[in-house]
N, C-alpha and C positions, 0 to 999 in steps of 0.2 A: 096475895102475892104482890108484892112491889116492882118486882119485874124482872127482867131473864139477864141473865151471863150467860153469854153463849163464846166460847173458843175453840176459833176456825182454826184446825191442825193444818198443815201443808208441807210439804217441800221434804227434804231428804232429814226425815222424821223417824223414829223409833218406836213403834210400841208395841209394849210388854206387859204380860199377865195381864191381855182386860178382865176376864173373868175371875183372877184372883183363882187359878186351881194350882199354881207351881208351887209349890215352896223352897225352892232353890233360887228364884229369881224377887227382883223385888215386886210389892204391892204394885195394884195397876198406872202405869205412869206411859211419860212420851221423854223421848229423849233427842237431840238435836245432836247431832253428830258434824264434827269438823274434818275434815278429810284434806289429803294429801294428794296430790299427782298420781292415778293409776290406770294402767292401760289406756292412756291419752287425755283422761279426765283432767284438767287444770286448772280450771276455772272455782274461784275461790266461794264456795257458799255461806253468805251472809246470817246468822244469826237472829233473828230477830222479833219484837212485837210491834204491831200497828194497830193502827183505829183510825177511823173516819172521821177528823173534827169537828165536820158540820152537824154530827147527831151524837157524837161523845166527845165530852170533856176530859182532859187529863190536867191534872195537877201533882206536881213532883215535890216529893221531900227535898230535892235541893236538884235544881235546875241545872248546874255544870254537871253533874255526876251521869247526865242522860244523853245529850249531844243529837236532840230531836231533829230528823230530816226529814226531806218531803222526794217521797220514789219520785222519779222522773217520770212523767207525764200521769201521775195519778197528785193532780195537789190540791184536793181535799184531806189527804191524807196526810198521817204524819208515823214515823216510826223509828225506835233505837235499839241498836246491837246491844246482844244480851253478851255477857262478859265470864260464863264462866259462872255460871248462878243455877240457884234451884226456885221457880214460879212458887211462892206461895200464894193461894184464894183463901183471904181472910175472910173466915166465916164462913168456906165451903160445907157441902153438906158433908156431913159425917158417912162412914160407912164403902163400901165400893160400886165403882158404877155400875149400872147396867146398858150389859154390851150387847144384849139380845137382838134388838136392830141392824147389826151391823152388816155393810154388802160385801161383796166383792173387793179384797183388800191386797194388791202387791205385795211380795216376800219375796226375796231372793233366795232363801231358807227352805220354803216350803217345795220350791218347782228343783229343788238339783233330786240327783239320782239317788247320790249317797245319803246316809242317813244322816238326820239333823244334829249339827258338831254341838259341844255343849264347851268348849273348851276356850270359850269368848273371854277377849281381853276384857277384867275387871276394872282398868282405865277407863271404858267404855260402856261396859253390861255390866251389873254391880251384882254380886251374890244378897239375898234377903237380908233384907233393913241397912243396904247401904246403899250411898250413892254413887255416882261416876266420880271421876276423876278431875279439874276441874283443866287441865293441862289439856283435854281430849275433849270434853263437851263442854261447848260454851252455855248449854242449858239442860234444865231436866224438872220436870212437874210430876207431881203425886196427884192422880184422881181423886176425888173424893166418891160420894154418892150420889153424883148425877146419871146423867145418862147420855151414851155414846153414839153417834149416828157416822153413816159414810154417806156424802155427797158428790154429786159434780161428775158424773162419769166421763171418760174418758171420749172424746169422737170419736176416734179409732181403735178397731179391735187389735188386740196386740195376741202374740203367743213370745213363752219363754225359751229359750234355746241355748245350748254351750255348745262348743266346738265339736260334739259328735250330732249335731241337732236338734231338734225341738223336746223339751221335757212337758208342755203344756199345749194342749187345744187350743181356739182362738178366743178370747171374750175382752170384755170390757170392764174396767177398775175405776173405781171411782176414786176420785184424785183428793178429797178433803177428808178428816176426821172432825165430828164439833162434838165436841162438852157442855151440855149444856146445864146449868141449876138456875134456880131463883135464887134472883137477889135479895138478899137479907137484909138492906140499908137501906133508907133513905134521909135527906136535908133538907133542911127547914121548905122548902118550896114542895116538896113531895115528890122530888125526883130521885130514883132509885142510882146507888151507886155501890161500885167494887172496888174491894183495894189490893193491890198484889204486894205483898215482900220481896225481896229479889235478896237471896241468899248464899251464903258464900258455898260453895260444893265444898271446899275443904274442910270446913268449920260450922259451917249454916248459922253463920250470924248474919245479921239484916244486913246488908249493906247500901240499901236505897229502897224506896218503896213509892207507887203511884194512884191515885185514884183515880179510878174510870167512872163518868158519871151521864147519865142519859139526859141529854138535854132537846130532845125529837122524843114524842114515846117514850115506849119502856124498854127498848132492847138494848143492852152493852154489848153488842159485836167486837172482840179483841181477836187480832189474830196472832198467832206463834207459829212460826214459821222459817224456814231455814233455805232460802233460794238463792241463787247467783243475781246478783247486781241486776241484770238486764231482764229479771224475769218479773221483778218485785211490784211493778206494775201491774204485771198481770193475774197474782197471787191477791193483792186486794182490792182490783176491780172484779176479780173470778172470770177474768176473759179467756175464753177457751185458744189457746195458742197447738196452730199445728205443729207436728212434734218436726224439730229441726234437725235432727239423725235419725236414721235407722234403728241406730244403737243406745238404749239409758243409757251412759257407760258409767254413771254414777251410782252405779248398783256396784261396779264393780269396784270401783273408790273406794265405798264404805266398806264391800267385804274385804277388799285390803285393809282396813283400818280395824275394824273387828275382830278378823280373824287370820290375818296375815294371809288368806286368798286372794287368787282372781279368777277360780276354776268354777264360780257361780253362775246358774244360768240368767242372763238378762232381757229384759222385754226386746222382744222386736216388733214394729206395726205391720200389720198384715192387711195388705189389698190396699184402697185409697181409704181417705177418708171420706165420710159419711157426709150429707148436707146439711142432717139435722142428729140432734142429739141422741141417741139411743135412750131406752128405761131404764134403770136399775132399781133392785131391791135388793132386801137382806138374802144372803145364798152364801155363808161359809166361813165370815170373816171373824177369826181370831187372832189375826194375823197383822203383822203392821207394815203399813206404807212407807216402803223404798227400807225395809228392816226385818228383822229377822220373826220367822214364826215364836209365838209367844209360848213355845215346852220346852222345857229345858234340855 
């Protein structure tokens, strides 16, 4: 092994069919979703991939086409808005991943009363072997045959609630998804590197491509990630930030954007928060963060 790819999911993310059992919906993927103003929600979420440039290098097939910035108070880092594209991992493993690992995973989906809608905008949730839209999500990756973990659990226990009250108990969600495979490459020095395509969702022709290359070790840490401006720091230093509402209300964003709802139950945190971090392990998670459960 030359060394690890690893991609840290985050932020108001989608995923669907990790296990590959639906076949109404597509192969197992993540999808980033752009949203609109709903139930006070306004705040625009950024699209995005980052890396750490003091332990990975990027090199771009054409440097204007990427518009590289450094989050606000993280500047080691570096990261650019995705446009409306599908992630390809040249060279990913073949096959689908394994999602056996997986903890405790937010769905706005899975906590409502009524039964799970199947009636999702294809702008946005694409029926088998298509994509989204590209008008509707600025990004969208296909798994391969790595394997799926949830990390980073949440400080505070949350419970889910709609306006007649609580649909779920108290617990704790872990806030990241990572993808991990080995890296398949290395150059001339013997350091292990990845290359992604960025693809058009209309058409899925290349439109730009990058290599991520280890120059610390062997790990490519890339994240993909979809957060508001002011959060972006804290998404790739992984600083645990106490939650700033009462209310996610960007659960109910997205189910406006999805499915023309806002009648979904959304996290609320329960009691204070914690001094220290709580445990998590694998306990039930087929389900995707800040998105809908993965049955059709």
């Amino acid at each position: 092994m030359a060394g690890t790819v690893e991609v840290v999911i985050v932020g108001l993310c989608t995923l669907l069919n990790m296990k590959n059992e639906y076949k109404t919906l597509p192969e197992p993927s993540v999808i980033l979703v752009q949203t609109g103003p709903a139930n006070g929600h306004t705040e625009r979420h950024i699209p995005f991939i980052a890396w750490n440039s003091k332990i990975v290098k990027a090199d771009f097939s054409n440097n204007a086409a990427f518009d590289v910035k450094t989050p606000d108070g993280a500047g080691d880092f570096r990261f650019f808005e995705l446009k409306g594209e599908r992630i390809e991992i040249v060279k990913d493993k073949e096959g689908f991943p394994d999602a056996s690992q997986m903890g405790t995973i937010a769905s706005y989906f899975r906590y409502r009363r009524e039964p799970v809608a199947t009636n999702w905008d294809p702008c946005y949730i694409p029926k088998e072997k298509e994509r989204p839209q590209k008008k509707c999500v600025p990004g969208f990756m296909r798994f391969g045959g790595g394997t799926l973990t949830s990390q980073r659990p949440t400080l505070a226990e949350f419970m889910f609630e709609d306006d007649r009250g609580a649909t779920t108990g108290a617990t704790v969600y872990d806030q990241e998804v990572h993808y991990r495979i080995d890296a398949q490459e290395t150059n001339g020095q013997g350091q292990p590197f990845v290359t992604l395509n960025l693809r058009n969702l209309d058409d899925d022709a290349i439109l730009r491509s990058v290599k991520f290359t280890a120059t610390t070790g062997v790990l490519i840490e890339i994240f993909l990630a979809n957060s508001i401006k002011d959060d972006i720091k804290d998404v790739v230093t992984k600083n645990s930030k106490d939650p700033s509402a009462k209310k996610a209300l960007h659960f109910h964003a997205l189910a406006k954007a999805v499915l023309d709802h806002t009648d979904m139950p959304i996290p609320v945190v329960v009691g204070e928060l914690p001094r220290t971090r709580p445990s998590s392990g694998p306990g039930g998670g087929d389900t995707g963060y800040c998105g809908p459960e993965s049955k059709p």
